[in-house]
C-alpha positions as CSV (number, residue, x, y, z in Angstrom):
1,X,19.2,-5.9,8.3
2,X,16.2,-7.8,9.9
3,X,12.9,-7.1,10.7
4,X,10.8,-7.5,13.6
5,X,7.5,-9.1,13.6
6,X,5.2,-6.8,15.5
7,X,1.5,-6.7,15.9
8,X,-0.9,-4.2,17.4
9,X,-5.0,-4.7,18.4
10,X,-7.4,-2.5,16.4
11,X,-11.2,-2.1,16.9
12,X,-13.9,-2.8,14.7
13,X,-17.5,-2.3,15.0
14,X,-17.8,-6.0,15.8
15,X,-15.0,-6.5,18.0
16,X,-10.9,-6.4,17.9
17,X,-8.6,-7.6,15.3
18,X,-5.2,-8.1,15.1
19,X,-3.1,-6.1,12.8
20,X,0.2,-6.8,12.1
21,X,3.5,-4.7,10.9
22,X,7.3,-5.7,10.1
23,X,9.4,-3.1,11.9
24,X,13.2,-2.4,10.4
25,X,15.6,0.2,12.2
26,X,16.4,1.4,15.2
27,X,13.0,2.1,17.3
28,X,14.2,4.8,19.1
29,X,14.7,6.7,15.9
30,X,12.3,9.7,15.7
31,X,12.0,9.7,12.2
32,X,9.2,7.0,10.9
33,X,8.2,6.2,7.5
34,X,5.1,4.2,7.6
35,X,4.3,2.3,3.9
36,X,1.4,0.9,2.9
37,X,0.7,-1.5,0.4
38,X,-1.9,-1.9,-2.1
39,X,-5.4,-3.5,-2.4
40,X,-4.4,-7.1,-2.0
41,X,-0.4,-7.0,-1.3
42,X,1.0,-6.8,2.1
43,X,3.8,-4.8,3.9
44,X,6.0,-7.5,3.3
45,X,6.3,-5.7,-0.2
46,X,8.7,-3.2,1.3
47,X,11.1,-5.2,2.7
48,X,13.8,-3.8,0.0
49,X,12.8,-0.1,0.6
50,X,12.8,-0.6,4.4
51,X,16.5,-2.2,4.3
52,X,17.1,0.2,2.3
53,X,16.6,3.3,4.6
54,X,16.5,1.4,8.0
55,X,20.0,3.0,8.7
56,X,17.8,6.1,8.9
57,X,14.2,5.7,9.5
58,X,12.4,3.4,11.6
59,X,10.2,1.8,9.1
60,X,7.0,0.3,9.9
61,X,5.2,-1.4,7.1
62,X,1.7,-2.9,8.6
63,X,-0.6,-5.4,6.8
64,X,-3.7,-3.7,6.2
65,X,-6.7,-5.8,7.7
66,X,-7.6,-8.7,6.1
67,X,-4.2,-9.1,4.0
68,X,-1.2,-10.2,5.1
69,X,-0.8,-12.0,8.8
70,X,-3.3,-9.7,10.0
71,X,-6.6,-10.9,11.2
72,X,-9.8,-10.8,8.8
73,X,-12.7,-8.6,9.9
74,X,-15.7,-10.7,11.0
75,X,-17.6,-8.2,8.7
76,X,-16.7,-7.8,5.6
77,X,-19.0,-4.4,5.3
78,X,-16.3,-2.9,7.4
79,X,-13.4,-3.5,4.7
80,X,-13.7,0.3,4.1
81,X,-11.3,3.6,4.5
82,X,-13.4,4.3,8.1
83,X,-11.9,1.4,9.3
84,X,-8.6,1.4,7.8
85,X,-7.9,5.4,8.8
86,X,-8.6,4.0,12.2
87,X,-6.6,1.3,12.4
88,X,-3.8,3.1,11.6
89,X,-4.1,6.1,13.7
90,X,-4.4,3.4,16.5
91,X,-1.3,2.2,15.0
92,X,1.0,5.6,15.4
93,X,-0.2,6.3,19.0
94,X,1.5,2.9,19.1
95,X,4.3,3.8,17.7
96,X,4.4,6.3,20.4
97,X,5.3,9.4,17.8
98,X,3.7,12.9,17.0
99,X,4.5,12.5,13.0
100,X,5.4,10.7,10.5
101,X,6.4,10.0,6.9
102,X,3.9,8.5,4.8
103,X,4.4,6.3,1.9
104,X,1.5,4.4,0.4
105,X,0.9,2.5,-2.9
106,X,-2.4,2.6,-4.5
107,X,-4.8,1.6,-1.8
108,X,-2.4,2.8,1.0
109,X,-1.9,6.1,-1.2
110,X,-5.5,6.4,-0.5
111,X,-5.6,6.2,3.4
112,X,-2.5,8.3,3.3
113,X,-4.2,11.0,1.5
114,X,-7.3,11.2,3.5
115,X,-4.9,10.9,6.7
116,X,-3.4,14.2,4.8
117,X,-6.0,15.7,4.7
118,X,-7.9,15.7,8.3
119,X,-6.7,18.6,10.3
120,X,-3.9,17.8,12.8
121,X,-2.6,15.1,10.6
122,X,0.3,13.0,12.0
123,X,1.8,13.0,8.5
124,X,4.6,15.9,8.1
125,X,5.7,14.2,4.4
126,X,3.5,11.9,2.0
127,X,4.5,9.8,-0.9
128,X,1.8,9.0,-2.8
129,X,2.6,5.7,-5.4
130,X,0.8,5.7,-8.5
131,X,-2.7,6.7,-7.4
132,X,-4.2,10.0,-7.1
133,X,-7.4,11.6,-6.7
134,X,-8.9,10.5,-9.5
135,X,-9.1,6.6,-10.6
136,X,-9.1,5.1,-14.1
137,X,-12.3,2.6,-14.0
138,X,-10.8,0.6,-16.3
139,X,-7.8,-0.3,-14.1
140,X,-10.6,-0.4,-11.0
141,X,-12.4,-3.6,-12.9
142,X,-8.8,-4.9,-14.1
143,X,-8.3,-5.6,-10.5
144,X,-11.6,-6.3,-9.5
145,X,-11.8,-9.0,-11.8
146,X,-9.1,-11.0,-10.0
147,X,-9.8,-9.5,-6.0
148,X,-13.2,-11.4,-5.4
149,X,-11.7,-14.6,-6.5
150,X,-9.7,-17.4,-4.3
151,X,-8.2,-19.7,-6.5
152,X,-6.0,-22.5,-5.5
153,X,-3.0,-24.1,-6.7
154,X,-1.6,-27.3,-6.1
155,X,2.1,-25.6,-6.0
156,X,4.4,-23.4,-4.9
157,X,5.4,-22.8,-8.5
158,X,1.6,-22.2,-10.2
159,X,1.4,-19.6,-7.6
160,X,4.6,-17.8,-8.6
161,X,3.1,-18.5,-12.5
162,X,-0.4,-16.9,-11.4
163,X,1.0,-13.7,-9.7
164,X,3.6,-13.0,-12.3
165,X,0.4,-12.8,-14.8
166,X,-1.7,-10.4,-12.6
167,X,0.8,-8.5,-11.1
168,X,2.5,-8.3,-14.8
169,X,2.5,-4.1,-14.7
170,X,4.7,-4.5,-11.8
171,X,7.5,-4.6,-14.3
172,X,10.3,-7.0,-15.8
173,X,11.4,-8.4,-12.6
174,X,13.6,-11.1,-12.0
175,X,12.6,-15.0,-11.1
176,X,13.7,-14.1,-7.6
177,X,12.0,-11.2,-7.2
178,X,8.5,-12.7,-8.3
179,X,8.9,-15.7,-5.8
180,X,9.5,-13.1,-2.9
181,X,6.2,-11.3,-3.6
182,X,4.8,-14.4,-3.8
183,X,6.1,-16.0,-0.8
184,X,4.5,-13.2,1.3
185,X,1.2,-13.5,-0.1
186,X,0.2,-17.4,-0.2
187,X,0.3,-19.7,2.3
188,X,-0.5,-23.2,2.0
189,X,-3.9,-24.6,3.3
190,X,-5.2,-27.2,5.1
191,X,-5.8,-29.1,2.4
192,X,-2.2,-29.1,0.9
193,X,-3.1,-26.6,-1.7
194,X,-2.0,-22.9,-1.9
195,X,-3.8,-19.9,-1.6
196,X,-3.5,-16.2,-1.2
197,X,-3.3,-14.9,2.7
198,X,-6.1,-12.0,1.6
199,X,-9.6,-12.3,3.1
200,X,-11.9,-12.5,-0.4
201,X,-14.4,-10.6,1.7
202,X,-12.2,-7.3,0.8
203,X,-14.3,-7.3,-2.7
204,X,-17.0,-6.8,-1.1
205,X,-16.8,-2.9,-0.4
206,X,-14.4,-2.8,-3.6
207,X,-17.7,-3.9,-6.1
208,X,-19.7,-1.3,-4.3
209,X,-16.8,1.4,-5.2
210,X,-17.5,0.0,-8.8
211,X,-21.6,0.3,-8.5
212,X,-21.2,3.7,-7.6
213,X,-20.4,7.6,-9.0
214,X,-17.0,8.2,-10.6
215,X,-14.4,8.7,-7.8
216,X,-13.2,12.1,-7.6
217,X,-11.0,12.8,-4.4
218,X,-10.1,16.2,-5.2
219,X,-11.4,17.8,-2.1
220,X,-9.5,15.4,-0.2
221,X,-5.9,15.8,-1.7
222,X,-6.1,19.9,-1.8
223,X,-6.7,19.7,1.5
224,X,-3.5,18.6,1.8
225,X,-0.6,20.9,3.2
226,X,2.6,18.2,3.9
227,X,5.4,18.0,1.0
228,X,4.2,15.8,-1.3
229,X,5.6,13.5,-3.8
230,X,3.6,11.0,-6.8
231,X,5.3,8.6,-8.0
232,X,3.7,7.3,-11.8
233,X,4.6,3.8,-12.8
234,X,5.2,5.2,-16.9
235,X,3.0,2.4,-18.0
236,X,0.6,3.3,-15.4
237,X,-3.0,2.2,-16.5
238,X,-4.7,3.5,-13.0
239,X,-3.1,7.3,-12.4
240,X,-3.3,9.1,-16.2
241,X,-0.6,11.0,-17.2
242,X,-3.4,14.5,-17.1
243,X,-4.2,13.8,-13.6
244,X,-0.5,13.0,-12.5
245,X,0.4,16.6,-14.0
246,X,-2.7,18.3,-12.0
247,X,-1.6,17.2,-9.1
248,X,1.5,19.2,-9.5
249,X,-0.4,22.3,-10.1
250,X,-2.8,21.8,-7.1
251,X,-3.0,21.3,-3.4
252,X,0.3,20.9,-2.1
253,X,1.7,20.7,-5.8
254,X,3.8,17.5,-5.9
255,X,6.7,17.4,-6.9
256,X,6.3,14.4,-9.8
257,X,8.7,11.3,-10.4
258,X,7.9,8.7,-13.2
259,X,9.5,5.2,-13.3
260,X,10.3,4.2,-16.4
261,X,9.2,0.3,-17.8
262,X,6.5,0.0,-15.6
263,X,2.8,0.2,-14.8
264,X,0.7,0.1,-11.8
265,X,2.2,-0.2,-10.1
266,X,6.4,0.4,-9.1
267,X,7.6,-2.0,-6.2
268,X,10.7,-0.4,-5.1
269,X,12.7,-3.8,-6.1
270,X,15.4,-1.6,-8.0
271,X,17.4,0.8,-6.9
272,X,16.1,3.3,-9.1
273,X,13.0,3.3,-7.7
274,X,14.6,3.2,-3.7
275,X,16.3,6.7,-4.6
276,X,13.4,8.4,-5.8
277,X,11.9,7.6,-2.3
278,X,15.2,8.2,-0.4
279,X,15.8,11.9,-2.4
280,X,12.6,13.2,-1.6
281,X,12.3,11.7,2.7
282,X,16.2,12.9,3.0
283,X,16.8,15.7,0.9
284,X,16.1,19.0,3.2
């Protein structure tokens, strides 16, 4: 099954941007999942979860601002969760539904969990993947250490080398597999090199996260009143295993799933990791 290329304007303190989604299913289908993607990935990183369940959700996967095919902020102070929660409340009233399913990795587990949380939340059913309320620091500057950069390669094939080494916890994933998350993440410049599609300007509000107090979001996800599942990538070096098992015990009390072999954080490229997701959305 195909997607459709869709695009919706959003408004930022300094003017509108474009943000743009991949839509798979039928789109008169009342049931939506919405994923989101981590830090610097894009929404093209569900495209086997959505074919997946696009016989029965409408799945809409956007690319966060500044990633992805979506415009980059003229600010780069406004890369922050104000701006993103925004965005993608503009984005269901686009959709033209009251609720929907929720499933975001990392970054987008984030937004989802403060969407969660407000009163009168759109989101009837969140999947949180491999993040929680509490963030390991040393997986925070892990990341940081390769987010601020924009490096350049003069192939195709050193880009497929460069994301395979720091997108390694993803797991033992096939040569195929790595050159489709790398397809949808580089593009090639003007200059005949290639380089990643994220604005650099998204480190910006991620140092100041690093500058700053411990993050503890516990107020935030007990909040929470929606089924909720957390996914843990086994390997996982960002949600502990402690945490992980709180978040069973509090708020909505998740119901837990760990995949097995991998770290932070699981892409949904096997079908193991598909049928957590598809138990928990379709099992009443």
């Amino acid at each position: 099954m195909k997607f459709r290329q869709q695009q919706v304007h959003c408004l930022s303190p300094s003017g509108l941007h474009r943000m743009a989604y991949t839509e798979w299913g039928e789109r008169d289908n009342p049931r939506v999942l919405v994923c989101v993607h981590g830090l610097t990935r894009n929404g093209r990183d569900f495209d086997d979860l959505a074919a997946a369940l696009a016989g029965d959700y409408r799945v809409i996967c956007p690319d966060v601002v500044g990633r992805g095919q979506s415009d980059h902020l003229r600010d780069a102070a406004d890369y922050a969760m104000p701006q993103y929660l925004a965005d993608m409340v503009t984005l269901i009233a686009r959709l033209g539904v009251e609720r929907v399913d929720w499933l975001g990795t990392s970054m987008g587990g984030l937004i989802g969990m403060a969407l969660a949380s407000l009163d009168g939340s759109p989101i009837k059913r969140l999947l949180l993947n491999d993040v929680g309320p509490v963030i390991n620091d040393q997986a925070l500057r892990r990341i940081a250490a390769y987010t601020g950069a924009d490096p350049t390669w003069a192939s195709f094939d050193e880009a497929v080398a460069y994301v395979r080494e720091i997108s390694a916890p993803f797991g033992d994933l096939s040569a195929e597999q790595w050159r489709q998350l790398t397809a949808s993440s580089v593009a090639r410049r003007a200059d005949g090199r290639w380089g990643f599609l994220y604005d650099p300007g998204i480190a910006l509000a991620f140092e100041k996260v690093l500058d700053g107090p411990n993050i503890d979001l516990w107020p935030f996800y007990d909040r929470i009143t929606c089924p909720t599942l957390v996914i843990r990538g086994a390997l996982s070096d960002l949600l502990s295993v402690d945490v992980w098992r709180q978040m069973g015990e509090r708020g909505p009390r998740a119901r837990l799933a760990e995949a097995p072999g991998v770290g932070h954080a699981p892409m949904f490229l096997e079908a193991r990791q598909i049928a957590i997701v598809r138990d928990f959305l379709l099992t009443p």
